[in-house]
C-alpha positions as MATLAB code, in Angstrom:
seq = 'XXXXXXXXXXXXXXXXXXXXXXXXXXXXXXXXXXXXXXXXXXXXXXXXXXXXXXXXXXXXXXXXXXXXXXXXXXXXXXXXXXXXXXXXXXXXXXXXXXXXXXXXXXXXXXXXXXXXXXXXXXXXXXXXXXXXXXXXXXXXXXXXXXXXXXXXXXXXXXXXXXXXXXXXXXXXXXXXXXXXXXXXXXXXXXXXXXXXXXXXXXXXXXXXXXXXXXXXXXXXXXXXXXXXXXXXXXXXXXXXXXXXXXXXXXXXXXXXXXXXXXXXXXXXXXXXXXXXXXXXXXXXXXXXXXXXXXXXXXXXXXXXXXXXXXXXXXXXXXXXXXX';
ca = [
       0.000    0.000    0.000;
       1.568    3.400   -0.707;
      -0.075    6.873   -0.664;
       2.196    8.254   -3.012;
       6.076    7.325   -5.197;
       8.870    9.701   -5.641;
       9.290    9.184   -9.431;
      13.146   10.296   -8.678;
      15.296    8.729   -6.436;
      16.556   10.682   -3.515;
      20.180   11.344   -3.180;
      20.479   10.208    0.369;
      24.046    8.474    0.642;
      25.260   12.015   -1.496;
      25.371   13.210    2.395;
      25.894    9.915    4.523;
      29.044   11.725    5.865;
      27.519   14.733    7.509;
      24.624   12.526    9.281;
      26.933   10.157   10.189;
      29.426   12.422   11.773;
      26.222   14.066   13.573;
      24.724   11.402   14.659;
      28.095    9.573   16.360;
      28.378   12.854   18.085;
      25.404   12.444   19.787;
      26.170    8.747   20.668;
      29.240    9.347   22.253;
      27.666   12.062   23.686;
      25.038    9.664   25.240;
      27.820    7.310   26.305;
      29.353   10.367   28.551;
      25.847   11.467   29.922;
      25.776    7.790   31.019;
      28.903    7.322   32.648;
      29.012   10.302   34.115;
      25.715   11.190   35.474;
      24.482    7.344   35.235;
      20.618    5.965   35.197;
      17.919    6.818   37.582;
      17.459    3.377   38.317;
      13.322    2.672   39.730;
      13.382    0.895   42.748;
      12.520   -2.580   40.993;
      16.426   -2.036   40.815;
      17.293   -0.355   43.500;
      14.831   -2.407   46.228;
      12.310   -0.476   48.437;
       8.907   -1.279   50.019;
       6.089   -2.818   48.025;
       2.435   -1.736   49.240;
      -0.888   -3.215   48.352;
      -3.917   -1.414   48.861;
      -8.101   -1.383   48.212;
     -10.882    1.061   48.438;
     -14.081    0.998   48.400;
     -14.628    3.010   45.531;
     -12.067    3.216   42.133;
      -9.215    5.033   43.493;
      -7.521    8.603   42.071;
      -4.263    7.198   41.545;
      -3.349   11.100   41.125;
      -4.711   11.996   44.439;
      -2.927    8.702   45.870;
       0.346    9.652   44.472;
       0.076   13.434   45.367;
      -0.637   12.330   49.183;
       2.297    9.600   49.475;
       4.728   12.433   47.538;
       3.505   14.730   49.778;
       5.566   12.355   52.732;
       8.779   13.358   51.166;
       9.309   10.349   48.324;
      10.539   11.506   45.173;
      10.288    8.428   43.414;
       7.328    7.098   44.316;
       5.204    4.595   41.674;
       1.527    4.460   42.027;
      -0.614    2.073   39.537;
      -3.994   -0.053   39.043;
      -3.582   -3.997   39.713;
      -6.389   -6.624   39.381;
      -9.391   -3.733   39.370;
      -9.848    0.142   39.704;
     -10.439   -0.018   42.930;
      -6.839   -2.579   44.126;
      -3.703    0.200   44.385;
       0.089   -0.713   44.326;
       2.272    1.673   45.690;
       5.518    1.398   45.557;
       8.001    3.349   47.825;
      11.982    3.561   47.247;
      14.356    3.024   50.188;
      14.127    5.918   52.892;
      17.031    6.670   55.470;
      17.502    8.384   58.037;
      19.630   11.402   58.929;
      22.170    9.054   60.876;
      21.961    6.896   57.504;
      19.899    4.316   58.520;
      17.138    2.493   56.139;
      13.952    3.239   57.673;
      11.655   -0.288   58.355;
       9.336   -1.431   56.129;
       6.288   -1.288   58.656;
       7.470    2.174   59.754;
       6.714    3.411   55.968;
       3.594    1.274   55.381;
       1.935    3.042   58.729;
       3.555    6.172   57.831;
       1.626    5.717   54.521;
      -1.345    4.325   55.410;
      -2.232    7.105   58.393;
      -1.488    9.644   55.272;
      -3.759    7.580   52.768;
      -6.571    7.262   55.532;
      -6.624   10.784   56.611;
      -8.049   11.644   52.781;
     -10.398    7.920   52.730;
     -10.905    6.188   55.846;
     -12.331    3.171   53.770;
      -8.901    2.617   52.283;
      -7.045   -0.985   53.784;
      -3.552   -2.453   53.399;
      -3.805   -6.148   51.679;
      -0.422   -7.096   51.559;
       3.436   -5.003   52.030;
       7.311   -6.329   51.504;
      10.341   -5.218   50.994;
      12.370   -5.571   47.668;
      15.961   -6.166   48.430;
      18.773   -4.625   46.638;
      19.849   -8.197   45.897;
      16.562   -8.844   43.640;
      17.179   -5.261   41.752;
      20.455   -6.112   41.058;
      19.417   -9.460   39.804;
      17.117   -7.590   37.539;
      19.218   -5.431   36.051;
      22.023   -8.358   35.405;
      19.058  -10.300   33.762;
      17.816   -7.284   32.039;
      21.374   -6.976   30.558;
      21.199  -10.609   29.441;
      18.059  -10.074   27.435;
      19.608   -7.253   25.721;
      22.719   -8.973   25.210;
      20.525  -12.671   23.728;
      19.006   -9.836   21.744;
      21.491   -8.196   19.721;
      23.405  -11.580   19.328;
      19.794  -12.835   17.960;
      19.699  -10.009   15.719;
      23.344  -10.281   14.168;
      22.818  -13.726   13.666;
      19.487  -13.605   11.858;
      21.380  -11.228    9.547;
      24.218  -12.822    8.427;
      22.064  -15.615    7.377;
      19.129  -13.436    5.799;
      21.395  -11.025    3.911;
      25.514  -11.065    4.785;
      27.290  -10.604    7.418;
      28.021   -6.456    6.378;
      24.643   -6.336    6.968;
      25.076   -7.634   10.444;
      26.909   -5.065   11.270;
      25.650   -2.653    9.763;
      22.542   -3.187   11.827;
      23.816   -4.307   15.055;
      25.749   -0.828   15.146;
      22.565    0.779   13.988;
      20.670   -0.745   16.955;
      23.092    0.101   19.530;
      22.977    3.279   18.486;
      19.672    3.878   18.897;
      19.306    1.555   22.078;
      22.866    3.930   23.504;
      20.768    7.484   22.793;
      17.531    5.932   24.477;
      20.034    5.311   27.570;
      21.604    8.852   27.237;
      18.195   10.851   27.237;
      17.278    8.809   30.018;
      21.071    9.593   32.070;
      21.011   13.423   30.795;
      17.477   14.186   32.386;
      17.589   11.697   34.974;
      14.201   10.300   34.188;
      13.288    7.444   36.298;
      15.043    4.503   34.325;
      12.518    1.131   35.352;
      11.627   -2.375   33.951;
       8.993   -0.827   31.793;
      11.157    1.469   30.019;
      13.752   -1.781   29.576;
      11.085   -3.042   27.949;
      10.383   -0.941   25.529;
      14.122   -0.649   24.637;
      13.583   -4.134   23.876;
      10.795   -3.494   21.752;
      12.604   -0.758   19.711;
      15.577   -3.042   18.941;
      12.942   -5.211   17.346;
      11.293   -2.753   15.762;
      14.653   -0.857   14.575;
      15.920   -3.754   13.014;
      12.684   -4.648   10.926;
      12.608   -1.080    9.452;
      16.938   -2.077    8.644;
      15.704   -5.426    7.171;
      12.638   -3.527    5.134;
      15.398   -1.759    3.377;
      17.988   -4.477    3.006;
      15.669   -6.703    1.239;
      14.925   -3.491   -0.998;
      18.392   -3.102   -1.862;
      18.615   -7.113   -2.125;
      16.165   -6.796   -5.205;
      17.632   -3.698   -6.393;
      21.114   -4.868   -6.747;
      18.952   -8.205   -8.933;
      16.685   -5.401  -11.048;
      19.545   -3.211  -11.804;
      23.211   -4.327  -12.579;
      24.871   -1.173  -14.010;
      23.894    1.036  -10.993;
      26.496    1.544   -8.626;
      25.920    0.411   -4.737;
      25.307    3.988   -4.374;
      22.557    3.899   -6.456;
      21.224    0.988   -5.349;
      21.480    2.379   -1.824;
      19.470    5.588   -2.514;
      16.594    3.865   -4.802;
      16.186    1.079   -2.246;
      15.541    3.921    0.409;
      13.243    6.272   -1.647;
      11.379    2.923   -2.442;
      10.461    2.434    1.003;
       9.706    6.126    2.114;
       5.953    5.566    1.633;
       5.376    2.593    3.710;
       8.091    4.084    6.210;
       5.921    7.118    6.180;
       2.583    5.197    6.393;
       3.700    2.253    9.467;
       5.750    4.684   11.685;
       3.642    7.462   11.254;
       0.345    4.769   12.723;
       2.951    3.844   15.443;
       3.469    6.779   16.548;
       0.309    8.722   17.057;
      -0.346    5.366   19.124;
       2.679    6.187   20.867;
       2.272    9.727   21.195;
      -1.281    9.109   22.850;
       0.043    7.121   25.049;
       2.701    9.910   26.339;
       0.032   12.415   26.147;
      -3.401   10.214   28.042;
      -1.437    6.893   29.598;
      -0.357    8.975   33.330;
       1.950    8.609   35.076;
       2.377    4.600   34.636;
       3.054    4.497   30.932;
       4.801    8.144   30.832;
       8.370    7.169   30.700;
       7.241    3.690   28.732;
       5.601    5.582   25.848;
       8.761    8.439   26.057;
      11.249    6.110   25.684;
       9.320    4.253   22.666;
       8.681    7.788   20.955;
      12.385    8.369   21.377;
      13.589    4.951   19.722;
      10.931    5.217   16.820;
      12.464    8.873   15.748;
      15.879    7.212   15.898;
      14.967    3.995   14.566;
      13.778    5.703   11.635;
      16.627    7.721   10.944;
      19.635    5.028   12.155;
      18.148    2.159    9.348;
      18.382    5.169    6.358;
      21.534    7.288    7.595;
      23.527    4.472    9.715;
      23.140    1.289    8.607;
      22.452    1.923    4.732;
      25.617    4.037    5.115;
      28.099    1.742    6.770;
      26.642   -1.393    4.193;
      28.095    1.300    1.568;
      31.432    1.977    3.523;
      31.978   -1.483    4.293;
      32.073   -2.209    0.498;
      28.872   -4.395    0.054;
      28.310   -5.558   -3.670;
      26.092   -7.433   -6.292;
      27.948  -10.583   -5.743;
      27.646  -10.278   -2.015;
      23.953  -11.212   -2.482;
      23.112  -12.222   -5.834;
      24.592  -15.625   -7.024;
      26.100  -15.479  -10.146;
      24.490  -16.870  -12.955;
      27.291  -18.342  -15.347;
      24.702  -18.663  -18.463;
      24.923  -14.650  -18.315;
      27.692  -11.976  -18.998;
      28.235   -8.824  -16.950;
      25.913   -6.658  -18.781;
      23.203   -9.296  -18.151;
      22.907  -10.906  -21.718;
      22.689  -14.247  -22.512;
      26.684  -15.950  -23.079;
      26.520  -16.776  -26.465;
      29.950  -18.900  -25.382;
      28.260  -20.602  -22.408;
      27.606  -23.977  -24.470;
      30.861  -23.774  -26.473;
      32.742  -23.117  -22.436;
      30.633  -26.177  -20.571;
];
């Protein structure tokens, strides 16, 4: 399906350089905001108290969240389970002024006396503690699936296409994944499992748009043999601008709404997919088309010869004579 076709192809690898040399800029510029300001890590990393609660009626998570902030947590998550009315609050680890981690029943009663004072129908169900041990087993296995990932990816690659194209999109993907990470250390937005999860889900759906145009420049290279890989390159892309233009675009106004009417619970979720889409997008045309070119990929990297035909195409009028 396509809403419209550029009858002339775009000259996008004509300034491969300049993006390129922008867009590492702002990588390594992502890996310094990381390593030297780090990640807000949520407390499913960092451990804290876990609180379960009910009311009578469907709760205002807004009002619930404004009344346990008002208690002095900064990084306090408030959300839905099970029905409207069923609250999970979760609260990060609190110390004292002589450094000492406050108890987990001292913070559930602190809570609870503040949520009661605005609903006296509220009640506590259930309330743990999460353990630094368990965050830091969730980031290590958090790092695994990223890692299982990208080797996934790479592999899938070199099979589908070759392996230039493997790396081509595995440093693609990183990059993306690397500025995600960055916007997330230079703000210091609250860095949890659901934004690792949609870092997940933006590797995936990086590397389709990659493969989208791979394949594209896969039948180019078949369709036309006196083109150079330049030209290949920059047809392939402006042959996939409409259906780039027609599934990202859908993806994102879902996206977008989410940001704009998801709260507080899908805010960073939907912020860090918006961010990877934008830079999905642009890494699969300006990153990974571009290195494919720089790394010298070729016809004969991904069309078989066919030895009944000369260079220009033609049938070898010396094939029988030669076999």
């Amino acid at each position: 399906m396509e809403f419209f076709r550029i009858r002339r192809t775009i000259p996008f690898m004509r300034h491969a350089l300049i993006f390129n040399v922008i867009s590492f800029a702002t990588f390594f510029a992502a890996v310094f905001f990381i390593w030297h300001k780090g990640l807000h890590l949520s407390i499913e990393f960092t451990g804290g108290t876990v609180m379960e609660v009910t009311y009578s009626q469907p709760a205002e998570l807004d009002k619930v969240r404004g009344t346990v902030s008002s208690l002095g947590y900064t990084d306090v998550q408030v959300q839905n389970f099970g029905t409207s009315r069923d609250v999970m609050i979760r609260l990060p680890l609190q110390k004292t002024a002589t450094g000492e981690v406050v108890s987990t029943a001292k913070q559930s009663e602190q809570v609870m006396s503040a949520l009661k004072a605005g609903d006296a129908t509220v009640e506590l169900k259930r309330v743990e503690f999460v353990g630094p041990q368990v965050g830091k087993e969730l980031a290590t296995d958090g790092l695994m699936a990223l890692l299982f990932v990208i080797v996934g990816i790479m592999v899938y690659l070199a099979f589908r296409f070759e392996w230039k194209f493997a790396v081509a999109g595995i440093i693609a993907n990183l990059h993306d994944v690397i500025i995600i990470m960055g916007f997330f250390a230079f703000f210091q937005w609250e860095f949890s499992l659901s934004v690792l999860a949609a870092v997940l889900a933006v590797l995936g759906y990086s590397v389709n748009e990659s493969v989208v145009i791979f394949d594209r420049i896969r039948e180019n290279f078949r369709k036309y043999r006196k083109l150079s890989t330049e030209e290949v390159i920059n047809s392939a892309i402006t042959g996939t601008i409409s259906r780039t233009i027609i599934t990202h675009g859908s993806t994102e106004m879902m996206v977008v709404s989410m940001l704009i009417f998801g709260g507080a619970t899908l805010h960073y979720f939907s912020l860090a997919l918006t961010i990877g889409i934008l830079f999905g997008i642009y890494s699969s045309v300006f990153v990974a088309a571009a290195i494919c070119m720089w790394l010298g990929v070729k016809r004969e990297d991904l069309v078989k010869a066919d030895p009944r035909k000369d260079d220009s195409g033609q049938e070898d009028p010396n094939y029988g004579a030669q076999v």
